[in-house]
Steps between C-alpha positions, in 0.01 A plus 500: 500500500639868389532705796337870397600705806360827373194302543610346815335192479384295768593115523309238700682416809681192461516258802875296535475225750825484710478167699647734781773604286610879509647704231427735284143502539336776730390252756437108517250459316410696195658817303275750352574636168282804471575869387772371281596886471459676832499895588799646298661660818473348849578848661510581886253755426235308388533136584167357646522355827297161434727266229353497151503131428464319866280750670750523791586823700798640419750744692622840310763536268730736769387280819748193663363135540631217716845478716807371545603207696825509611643172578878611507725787528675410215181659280593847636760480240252544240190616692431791730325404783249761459406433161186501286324303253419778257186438250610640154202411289211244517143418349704158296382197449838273565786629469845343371822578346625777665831671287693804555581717220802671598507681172189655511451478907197321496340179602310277263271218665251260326136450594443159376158430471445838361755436223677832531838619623484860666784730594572661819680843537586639849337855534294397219278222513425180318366487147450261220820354383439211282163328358463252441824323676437157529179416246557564131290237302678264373325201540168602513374274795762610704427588866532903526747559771764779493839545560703388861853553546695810269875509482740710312743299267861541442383797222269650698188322355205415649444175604149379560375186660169465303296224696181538264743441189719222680808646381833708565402840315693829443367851422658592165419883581781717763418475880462876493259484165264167586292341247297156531696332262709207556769246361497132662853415654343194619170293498553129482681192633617229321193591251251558805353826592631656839218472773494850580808692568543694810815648659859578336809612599758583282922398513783645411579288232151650314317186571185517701364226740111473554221253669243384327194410712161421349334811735372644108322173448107469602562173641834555595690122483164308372427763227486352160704772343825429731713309277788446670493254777707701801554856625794559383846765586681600207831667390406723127806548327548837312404364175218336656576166569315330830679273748303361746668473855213370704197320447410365858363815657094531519434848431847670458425911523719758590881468426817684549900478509778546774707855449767264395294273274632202659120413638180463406163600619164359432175504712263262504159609568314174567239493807410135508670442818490125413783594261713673786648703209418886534783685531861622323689234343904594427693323241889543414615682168745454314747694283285309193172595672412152565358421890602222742416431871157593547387574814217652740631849612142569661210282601209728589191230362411476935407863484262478194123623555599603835349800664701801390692304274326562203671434176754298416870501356485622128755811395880584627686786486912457584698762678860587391557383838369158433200511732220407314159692550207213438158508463389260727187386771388848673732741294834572379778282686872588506726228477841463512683228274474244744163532621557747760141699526570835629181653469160480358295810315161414586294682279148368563463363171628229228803595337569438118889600508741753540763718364780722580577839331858497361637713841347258696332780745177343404325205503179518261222192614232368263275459791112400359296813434820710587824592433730555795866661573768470806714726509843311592842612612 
């Protein structure tokens, strides 16, 4: 179906079952895809108070939500003990991706069920950035779903996990000039469409490493459209070539590298606590970008539908430091490299992922209906 946003069309909510699993999806049970193009400007003027697509009261742009937990001194490196959880902008649907734009000083984050990536300039406000982002039509019975994790590539291009297109895409337009239109770096597997890419991180070397989840699929890992028969972590070459590195995880989400590239990240966002397998998974790289010695770095699948623990782990952001700021059960955890927690941002809601700007003074959360900032030493 041809999205018209002029027109802003409305699409029939479309209900994912999750067998308790949490990802990308708004909550654990359906994702609504209406308002595919929503108010132009989210402005701290004129936001509404009551959430345009879940009917939930929501704070001001301006005001602070949630605390932070403290649970050792060693956070007062990064953290002032005074600090705020500052709303930015909010009246989203779900919100994913977050990416600095050092360039141009602005944030871009993707809505996904609303198929549209919107930008985010301090002093300024949020806008429309991209749409659509995820959803372009190429196979007509397609489920419409828009874009999840952005990166910046080794030229400065934008990279664009499209979940509704299953593939690896890239804006063909400048970061600073954006146009909906798209190249493929990357859309199949051995001749088998992706399930639905979702986060990306990119290496020195130019090659990228994503997850592949099936969150974009109604049916997630009984839908007749998945094709390929895991979840799968890959290494994308330059020129495009995929190298899977993993295809034992359940729903592999967010995903990230050490300062030193020597580790990575992936979190697994699974809440069937049968499975015992929610958490952040570390792997060894090497110099070839292959991984070895696999192991648990987090468990957190005990703390899973608890109260005040909503959400689960999805996105990552990694310091220069190494500490590793998580998305996780109740907020935004920081970890250290081995497994140290040093403190939790509890921001009252579920949390997509997160990002840092390039001086590393702030930490921008996809956070639900909002977007959040820390400020950070």
């Amino acid at each position: 179906m041809n999205i018209n946003i002029k027109n802003r069309i409305l699409l029939t909510s479309l209900l994912v079952s999750l067998v308790g699993v949490s990802g990308c999806n708004k909550d654990n049970h359906q994702t609504k895809l209406e308002n595919i193009a929503p108010e132009k400007s989210v402005s701290a003027k004129n936001t509404p108070l009551i959430n345009q697509y879940d009917g939930k009261k929501m704070l001001p742009v301006g005001s602070s939500i949630g605390h932070i937990e403290f649970i050792s001194d060693k956070a007062y490196q990064f953290l002032d003990k005074d600090l705020e959880i500052k709303i930015e902008a909010n009246n989203f649907n779900w919100m994913e991706g977050p990416l600095w734009v050092d360039k141009g000083k602005f944030l871009l984050f993707s809505d996904v069920p609303q198929n549209t990536v919107y930008k985010f300039k301090p002093g300024e406000g949020t806008s429309v950035y991209l749409t659509p982002s995820g959803s372009n039509n190429f196979y007509p019975d397609d489920y419409i779903k828009g874009s999840n994790g952005l990166l910046l590539d080794k030229d400065g291009k934008l990279i664009v996990m499209q979940v509704g297109d299953r593939r690896v895409g890239r804006m063909t337009a400048d970061v600073l000039n954006p146009k909906p239109e798209y190249e493929t770096v990357q859309s199949h597997y051995q001749g088998k469409r992706f399930n639905s890419p979702n986060d990306v991180v990119l290496h020195s070397s130019g090659s990228m490493f994503i997850t592949d989840p099936p969150y974009g699929l109604k049916k997630m890992l009984t839908d007749p459209k998945k094709e390929l028969d895991f979840q799968g972590v890959y290494r994308i070459d330059p020129d495009g070539t995929p190298t899977l590195l993993d295809d034992e995880l359940t729903f592999p989400n967010g995903i990230g590298l050490s300062p030193d590239e020597k580790t990575l990240y992936v979190a697994v966002s699974d809440g069937r606590k049968q499975f015992n397998n929610a958490g952040i998974h570390a792997y060894d790289l090497d110099e070839n970008g292959l991984v070895s010695n696999k192991r648990m770095l987090v468990n957190g699948t005990h703390l899973i539908d608890l109260p005040g623990e909503q959400g689960n782990f999805d996105g990552m952001a990694v310091h220069s430091s190494g500490l590793i700021f998580a998305t996780a059960p109740g907020g935004v955890w920081l970890l250290t490299p081995d497994a140290e927690v040093l403190a939790k941002i509890r921001t009252t809601q579920k949390n997509g992922n997160c990002t840092l700007t390039a001086d590393e003074k702030t930490l921008y959360i996809a956070s639900d209906g909002y977007l959040l900032s820390v400020a950070l030493k």
